[in-house]
C-alpha angles and dihedrals in degrees: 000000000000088000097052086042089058098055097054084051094051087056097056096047100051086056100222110190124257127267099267101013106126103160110022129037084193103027127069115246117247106003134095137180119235127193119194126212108273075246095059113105110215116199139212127037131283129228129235087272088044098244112149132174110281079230090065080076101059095198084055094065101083090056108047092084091032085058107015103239119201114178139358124198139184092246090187110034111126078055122123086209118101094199093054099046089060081057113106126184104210126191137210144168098227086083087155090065096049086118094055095041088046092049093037080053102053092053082062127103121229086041124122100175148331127190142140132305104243110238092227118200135208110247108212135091107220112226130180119276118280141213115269099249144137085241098047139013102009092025084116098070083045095047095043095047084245086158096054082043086058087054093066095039139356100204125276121240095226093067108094124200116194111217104201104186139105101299144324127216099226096190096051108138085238104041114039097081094073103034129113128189105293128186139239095226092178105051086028089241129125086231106111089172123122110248088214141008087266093079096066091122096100103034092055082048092051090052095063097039090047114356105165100261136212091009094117097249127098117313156012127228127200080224086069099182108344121124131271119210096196110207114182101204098179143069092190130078095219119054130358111269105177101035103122081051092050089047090050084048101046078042092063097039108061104275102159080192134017119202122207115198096184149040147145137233095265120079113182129194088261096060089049085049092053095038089052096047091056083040096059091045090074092262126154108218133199143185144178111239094224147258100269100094097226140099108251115118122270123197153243071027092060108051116108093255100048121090101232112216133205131187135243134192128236095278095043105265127136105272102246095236092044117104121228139187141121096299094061114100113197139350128234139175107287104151108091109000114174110212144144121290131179125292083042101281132121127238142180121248138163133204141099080273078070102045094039092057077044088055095037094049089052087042084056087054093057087052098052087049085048122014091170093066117107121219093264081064103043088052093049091054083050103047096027087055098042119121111244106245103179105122099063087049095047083152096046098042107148085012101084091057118240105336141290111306120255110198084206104054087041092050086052091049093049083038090054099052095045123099123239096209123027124143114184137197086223093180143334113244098178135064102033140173100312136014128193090196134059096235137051135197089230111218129161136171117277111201132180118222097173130095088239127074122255124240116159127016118176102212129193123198124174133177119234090358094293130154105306128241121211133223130179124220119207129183144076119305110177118218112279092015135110141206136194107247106201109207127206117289124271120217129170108050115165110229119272138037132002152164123223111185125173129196133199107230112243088241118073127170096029089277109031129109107228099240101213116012094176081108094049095102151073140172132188130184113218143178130215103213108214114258076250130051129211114305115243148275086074116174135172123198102167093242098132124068101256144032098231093059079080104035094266111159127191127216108203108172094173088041087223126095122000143139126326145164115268139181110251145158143221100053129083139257110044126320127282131075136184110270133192108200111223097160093064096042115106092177122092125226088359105160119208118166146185122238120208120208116255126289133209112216090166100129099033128134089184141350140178139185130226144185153188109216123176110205127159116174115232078218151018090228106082136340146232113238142220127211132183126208132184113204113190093174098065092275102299096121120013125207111215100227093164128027114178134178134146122268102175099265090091097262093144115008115086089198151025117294111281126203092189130075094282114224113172118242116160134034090258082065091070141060087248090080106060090197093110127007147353117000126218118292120228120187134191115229092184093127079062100062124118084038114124097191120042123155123192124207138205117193132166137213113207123214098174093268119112147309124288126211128201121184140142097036113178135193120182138145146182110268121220110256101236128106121259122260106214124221134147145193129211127218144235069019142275092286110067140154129253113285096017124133120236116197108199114203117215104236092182119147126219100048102280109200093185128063129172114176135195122210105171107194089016129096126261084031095199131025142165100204122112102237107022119183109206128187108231096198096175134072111240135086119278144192133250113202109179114182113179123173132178130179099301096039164329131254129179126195120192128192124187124207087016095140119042108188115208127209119249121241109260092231116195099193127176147163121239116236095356092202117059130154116233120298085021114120126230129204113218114193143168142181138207110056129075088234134040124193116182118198151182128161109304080349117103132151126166123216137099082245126041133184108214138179096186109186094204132027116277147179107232106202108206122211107200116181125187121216093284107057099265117132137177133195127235112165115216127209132218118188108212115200128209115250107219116264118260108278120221118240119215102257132198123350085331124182095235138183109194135177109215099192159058115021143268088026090055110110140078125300139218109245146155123238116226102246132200104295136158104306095352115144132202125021109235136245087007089145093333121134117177134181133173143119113285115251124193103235115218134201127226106288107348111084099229123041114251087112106097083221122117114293101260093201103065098139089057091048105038098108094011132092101256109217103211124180115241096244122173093298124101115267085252100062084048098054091035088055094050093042086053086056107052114262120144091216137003130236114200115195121208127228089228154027094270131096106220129188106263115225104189096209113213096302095062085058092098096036106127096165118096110269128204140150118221117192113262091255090064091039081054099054096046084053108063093043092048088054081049098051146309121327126203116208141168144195133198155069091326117180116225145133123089105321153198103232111210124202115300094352126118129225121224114212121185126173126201131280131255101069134130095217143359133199131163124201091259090063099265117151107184126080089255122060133167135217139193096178127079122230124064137344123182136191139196125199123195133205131217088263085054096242112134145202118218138187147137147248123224108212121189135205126238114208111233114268105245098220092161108199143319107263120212151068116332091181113050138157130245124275085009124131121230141182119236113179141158129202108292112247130191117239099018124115113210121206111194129212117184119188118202093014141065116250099233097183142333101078101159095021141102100242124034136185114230114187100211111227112160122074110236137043118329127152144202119250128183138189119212110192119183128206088261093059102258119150131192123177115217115192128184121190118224129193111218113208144162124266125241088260116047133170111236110146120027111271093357122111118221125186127195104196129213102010119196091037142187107189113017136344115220112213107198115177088204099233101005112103102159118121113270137184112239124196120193115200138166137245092275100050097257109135112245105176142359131181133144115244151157111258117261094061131152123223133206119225108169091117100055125102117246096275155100119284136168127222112205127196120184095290109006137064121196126177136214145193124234113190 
């Protein structure tokens, strides 16, 4: 088996060139792609598989003998893309000359490009099967965590792979369950199936991106259960001729992600078009990076857009065919793969064509965890999750792209980003575009985008953003699908235009914030067409500027070209006329069409329709079409009553074929002529009579030929002869409020052509308009009197106390208070109406009275009815103030710089200590506390002190803390300026809002002030209070936080600056407070609108240490060693000082050894420090003498005895007897006694004060105690 695999990989290797392949190793031999200009006109048709004749591109004609060109299709041609459907993929036999063609091509204009077809590889090494085993065929679900990914998600079904490769068995036993239609994009068939075992490539491929899982057969797939679109894109065993064109089609039939198990090393603008144009669709691409074990780029893998995909082995090396290099994004498992191969069987491969379906199946469970994401996201979860694997590719490390993919850190990633709770109004289904009706059944698309069901949505809908209704859905929505919610019916719409919009509530579930509540809302424009529509004759001749002055509506489903209104000549009258621009279209079968009003053919004994209509074809080849429709039911369904194209017999064209933009000039141009071409058509519409709202429709069909005019239509009939009968309706209805407008809809039989109407108390009070709408403003009953006439007659109908006007509800409506800070409630409340609605935005409560917390400010519009249905509006504002953000406390044994006064600058500052530089000198706040009044320091001269120049205001600053401005000097002539004069510390401002790090240069060497920078804004701020009064700052290592306070100690607490007011709990008032006493302290800060933040410190209190003291000697001789200890604590850290000694040993414990080594009084001192923080200071004072025996003179014995001494000391020099001076002096130096004498003497000392002296005799000095 690993010597058969090695020989594959030595093949591939070695690149040996394609059966067939003369020119190009990476190129295939005689094909080209062409893209024309967006400008270029190409004639003829196309087929189903876009082929058309190599003539149909004119430029084209001189090369098809010189090259032999055999064939020419529309590669592109089920594309959305415009670009991509002007791109051809032409072939020839002259394969030799493909650079010539290509070059010849590209001088051309009308030419946007031409360039070669990629010859595009599989990219696998087929191996024996292999046993189903973590360690072989199925090791890569075990290496990538697939089975703690399935745990997250198993893989949606409405997530769609597309698989482009050389064939898919679509009925494999493994593989059935998951597969959708695919395409033979190569033969133009629907047929994805391999023709023999030989295409197994992309079945194998499908397996691991899909396989059917946990159904006991075969094998698993990281894709679990979501779905495969198999698209077979070659016609060839051995490489992959039609994959750009397989990626174009999975683009434009729902593929979330297309894998690519295959490429070349050449791109070509084509394949980044098409890569682009999937791109922009919201597609996730991958690729494998290719066999060849090198670094060059390999492509589709390496465009931008595409994920690039290595392989790896089972122990996380770089597989060693898989190329590597920059471009590549990520690495997964490619060396034997088990997977599903043709005849239903099961086989190993290896190959990136096994690692990219691993990635794009891993790519399709993100998605089902999260179908919003866009490809950008999905890429991020892949390369942010991936498993380092750089120590066992120590050779390929920043080459094998992030890592190596793990499913479960992916899924997390996917899982993290997803929201719990999100209802949607997807779309509005009804009501849409026209009604015939004044009255609708609402319904729109629920849809829920969280990771939790749906159970309950409480949903508000209104109509011209009038008061809203509620409604309450209840069921069961699973996560990711949609239902159709269908409202309470709507009656009583006036004629004309309207707005319908629905919201989903931002609770769901009863107790469930809506998480993301962007997609709550829709909104639809709407008409209500009149119960009649517009008498007739109606004609249309495109004079005025725009097609709704007339009730025109358009219908653009591509939202491209369409009709317009456009300047021409050779019809009467004027000169404009309605134009569909075929010429510029670059989109097939694309419809567009023109909507006429409604129009009323009740009373008719007869009626027709006729119009004047301008068309040349580009070709003679093929033609663009018109077909007219009558709908009698608002456009919901259309009748084809006329279809017209031209055949060549002149059944359409007015005019000879034109292969330049037609604009018609002349009679002859126009049906109207009759000299060439097709005459006016002129249609009855009689089995349309007795309808009163018939709409006629011309819509067009394009097939690139040339431009269509319509003018002068025309729609008239032969009334009955028979007199009207008048009648009439009134809407929203005959009871109405004050102020309210009443359209009244002539319901009159017989074709009336004359109205004249009466509306006493109304306004206007008469009109002779159809359908006139009138404002009734007073309370009272009123009376309706209609009279129509036509030819044959006249008819009044009169109805008194028709209208009955009700009074609106005096409403008095307020906010209290109006003004609140943040978290406060409000009341609003009203009187004077039966119902109150309160409203704002997605908002709404109902009562006369309602408790609010609003967290913004907010106008509240009330809608306030009385018992008869009247209502009136009053917005009501609430003014939210901001509460202050949350202040910092210093915390700790913090550094600090504070301001203790005044408000609102007290508080603690940002700074930046000056640390250790080139010639800096102290380190500040080591022990350094200073506090003093801030002083602007200013240079000779100048009035501020940006100058470097000697600080003129010394007398100001000597025993303050001077504020300079950074300047152009370096930090240590500031603060050296500020140290000469005076100032107990030094402020530098910066000149901007950055902290940097402070060298102090050679002149802050001898800087010994605390030194720190503050940003300009703080400088600001100090500023301008220090040039208001005085302000008290301080700098060092405060303690503050939260504790502990030990005994007899005090905690420093400051906030930070920026606030209106302070207080604490203890009545400070300052931004800096202090405390002895353990519990709680609390603060409250205020801003300048007078809202406040509040909270409190827990201090807690730390027991005293209990040292006890410090055992051993206090009286002790000279050069003698002795023990000091205390009792020994847990938790405590000691921190010894001798004094008159040297500390031998013991530092940190609890018991040391001091040899004392200097005459006179010293002492012991330690420091016990506890985890809390807690210090005590033990001292012990210790009294440093001579011994009895002490070297004086080399090799002479002197004694001192006794010593100490009460009566009398004896001095004896051993041998020594010769006469000697004595001089006896106290401890401070002041002589006591002299005298000459023969040693031994003995001296009397009766007279002497308790003390130390010192006798001294010519060279030596010896001391001695008297008690």
């Amino acid at each position: 088996m690993r010597i058969f695999l090695m020989v594959l990989l030595g093949l591939l290797i070695t690149g040996l060139p394609i059966a067939g392949q003369n020119i190009y190793t990476d190129r295939l031999d005689g094909q080209i792609y062409l893209k024309v200009s967006s400008d270029y006109k190409v004639s003829g048709g196309y087929t189903d598989s876009g082929e058309l004749a190599p003539e149909s591109i004119a430029f084209l004609q001189k090369f098809i003998d010189a090259y032999q060109i055999t064939k020419m299709y529309r590669s592109f041609w089920f594309a959305d893309d415009a670009g991509l459907r002007r791109t051809f993929r032409i072939h020839f036999k002259s394969a030799a000359a493909i650079d010539r063609l290509i070059h010849e091509l590209m001088r051309l204009p009308g030419v946007e490009y031409a360039e070669y077809v990629p010859l595009l590889k599989k990219d696998h090494t087929p191996n024996d099967m292999g046993s189903n085993s973590a360690n072989n065929g199925t090791w890569h679900l075990h290496k990538i965590n697939a089975q703690q990914a399935w745990d997250i998600s198993k893989g949606s079904t409405a997530i769609k792979v597309a698989v482009v490769d050389d064939a898919v068995q679509v009925n494999h036993p493994d593989l059935a369950a998951n597969m959708l239609p695919g395409r033979d994009v190569a033969l133009g068939t629907n047929n994805p199936n391999p023709p023999n075992t030989q295409f197994s490539h992309g079945t194998h491929v499908a397996g691991i991106v899909a396989a059917a899982t946990n159904n006991g057969i075969g094998v698993a797939s990281i894709g679990y259960s979501i779905k495969v679109i198999p698209v077979k894109a070659t016609d060839e065993v051995d490489y992959i001729t039609h994959g750009y064109e397989g990626i174009t089609w999975a683009a434009n039939n729902g593929a979330r992600v297309i894998n690519m198990s295959w490429g070349g090393s050449y791109g070509g603008q084509t394949g980044m078009n098409v890569i682009n144009n999937a791109y922009g669709k919201g597609i996730t691409l991958v690729a494998g990076a290719g066999n060849d074990d090198v670094q060059t780029a390999f492509y589709p893998a390496a465009f931008t857009n595409c994920i690039a995909v290595a392989s790896t082995s089972s122990d996380d090396a770089k597989s060693v065919f898989s190329n590597y290099g920059v471009w590549v994004d990520i690495s997964a498992p490619g060396s034997l793969i088990r997977s599903t191969v043709p005849n239903s069987t099961y086989a190993v491969y290896s190959g990136t064509s096994m690692a990219s379906p691993l990635v794009a199946g891993l790519c399709g469970l993100v998605l089902s965890i999260n179908p919003s994401y866009t490809p950008a996201q999905v890429r991020n979860c892949i390369t942010s999750s991936a498993d380092n694997i750089n120590n066992v590719n120590s050779d390929y490390i920043g080459r094998l792209g992030a890592g190596r993919i793990n499913a479960y850190k992916a899924a997390l990633c996917a899982q993290s980003s997803v929201i719990q709770y999100d209802a949607s109004a997807l779309e509005i289904i009804q009501p849409r575009a026209s009604l015939c009706v004044n009255g609708f059944t609402p319904s729109f698309i629920l849809r829920n985008n969280g990771s939790s069901p749906l159970t309950k949505v409480d949903i508000s809908w209104n109509v011209d953003n009038g008061a809203s209704s509620n409604f309450q859905w209840t069921g069961s929505l699973a996560p990711q699908n949609q239902t159709t919610v269908t409202l309470p019916a709507i009656s009583n719409l006036s004629a004309g235009n309207h707005t319908f919009s629905v919201s989903t509530g931002n609770i769901v579930n009863g107790n469930q914030n809506d998480q993301n509540t962007n997609n709550n809302n829709q909104l639809v424009n709407f008409v209500v067409l009149p119960e009649f529509g517009r008498a007739l004759p109606f004609i249309e001749t495109f004079e005025s500027n725009s097609f709704a002055t007339n009730g025109w509506e358009i219908e653009n489903p591509d939202n491209e070209i369409t009709w317009e209104l456009f300047n021409t000549a050779g019809t009467t009258p004027g000169n404009k006329s309605a134009r569909l621009p075929f010429w510029s279209y670059s989109d097939l079968d694309e419809r567009d069409a023109l909507c006429s009003p409604p129009l009323n053919l009740t009373g008719y004994s007869s009626v027709s329709l006729r119009f004047e209509h301008a068309y040349r074809r580009f070709d003679q080849y093929s033609s663009d079409s018109l077909i007219v429709g009558v709908s009698t039911d608002c456009g919901q369904t259309w009748q084809r009553i006329l279809a017209r194209g031209e055949g060549g017999n002149g059944t359409f064209a007015t005019a000879a074929v034109s292969t330049s933009d037609f604009v018609p000039a002349t009679a002859d141009d126009w049906c109207i002529s009759g000299n060439v071409g097709s005459p006016c058509y002129t249609v009855s519409l009689n089995s349309f009579i007795g309808k009163p709202n018939v709409r006629i429709r011309f819509e067009t069909f394009n097939n690139f030929q040339n431009n269509l005019y319509i003018d002068n239509i025309n729609v008239s009939g032969v009334l009955n002869a028979q007199p009207p009968v008048a009648n009439f309706s009134a809407l929203p209805g005959t009871s109405v409020c004050a102020g309210s407008t009443v359209t009244f809809t002539n319901l009159s039989t017989n074709q009336p052509n004359s109205f004249q109407w009466s509306f006493p108390g109304g306004s206007p009070a008469n009109s002779t308009e159809q359908n006139p709408s009138v404002t009734y403003a007073v309370p009272g009953t009123y009376q309706v009197s209609l009279t129509v006439s036509n030819p044959s007659g006249s008819n009044t109908k009169t109805l008194a106390n028709y209208i009955t006007v009700n009074a609106l509800p005096q409403v008095q409506a307020q906010a209290i208070p109006a003004t609140i800070c943040q978290g406060e409630e409000v009341r609003l409340t009203a009187s004077g109406a039966s119902v109150y609605t309160w409203k704002h935005r997605l908002e709404v409560f109902n009562g006369q009275v309602v408790t609010i917390t609003p967290d913004s400010s907010k106008d509240y519009e009330l809608t306030a009815s009385n018992a008869l249905g009247c209502q009136v509006k009053k917005n009501i504002q609430v003014i939210v103030n901001p509460k202050p953000l949350p202040p910092t406390l210093v915390q700790g044994n913090d550094t600090a710089f504070v301001v203790y006064s005044p408000s609102p600058v007290a508080g603690h500052y940002a700074y930046s200590v000056a640390t250790a530089g080139a010639g800096w000198g102290v380190q500040p706040f080591a022990g350094i506390h200073v506090k003093g009044r801030l002083v602007l320091a200013h240079a000779d001269g100048t009035g501020d002190s940006l100058a470097c120049s000697t600080l003129a205001n010394a007398t100001e600053l000597a025993g303050n803390i001077a504020v300079v401005y950074r300047g152009d000097c370096e930090f240590g002539i500031k603060a050296a300026n500020a140290q000469q004069a005076g100032a107990i510390a030094c402020i530098i401002v910066n000149n901007d809002e950055t902290l940097v790090s402070m060298a102090g240069g050679v002149s802050g060497a001898n800087v010994e002030i605390p030194v720190i920078m503050l940003k300009a804004s703080a400088g600001l701020l100090l500023h301008q209070a220090i040039r208001e009064g005085a302000v008290i700052a301080g700098m060092g290592q405060f303690r503050g936080g939260q504790g502990p306070i030990c005994p007899e100690q005090e905690l420093l607490f400051a906030l930070n600056e920026g606030y209106f007011s302070y207080h604490w709990s203890d009545d400070g008032s300052s931004a800096v407070d202090t405390s002895t006493q353990p519990g709680w302290l609390s603060y409250t800060v205020r801003n300048n609108k007078g809202c406040a933040y509040s909270d409190s410190i827990l201090i807690e209190s730390a027991t005293a240490i209990g040292a006890g003291n410090i055992l051993g000697p206090s009286q002790v001789l000279l050069d003698l060693q002795k023990q000091y200890s205390l009792m020994p604590l847990d938790s405590v850290q000691y921190q010894w000082t001798v004094s008159g000694g040297t500390l031998l040993s013991g530092q940190g414990t609890n018991a040391i050894s001091v040899l004392w080594n200097v005459l006179g009084e010293g002492f012991v001192e330690v420091k016990i420090s506890n985890k809390k923080g807690c210090i005590e200071t033990r001292t012990r004072a210790v009294f440093v003498d001579f011994g009895a025996a002490i070297s004086g003179l080399s090799n002479t014995l002197v004694r001192l005895y006794p010593n100490p001494a009460e009566e009398y000391i004896v001095f004896d020099r051993g041998n020594i007897h010769q006469q000697l001076n004595y001089l006896i002096v106290d401890a401070l130096g002041r002589q006591v006694l002299e005298g000459v004498y023969t040693t031994p003497v003995r001296i009397d000392i009766h007279a002497f004060s308790p003390g130390v002296y010192f006798i001294q005799m010519e060279d030596i000095t010896v001391r001695f105690i008297r008690f």
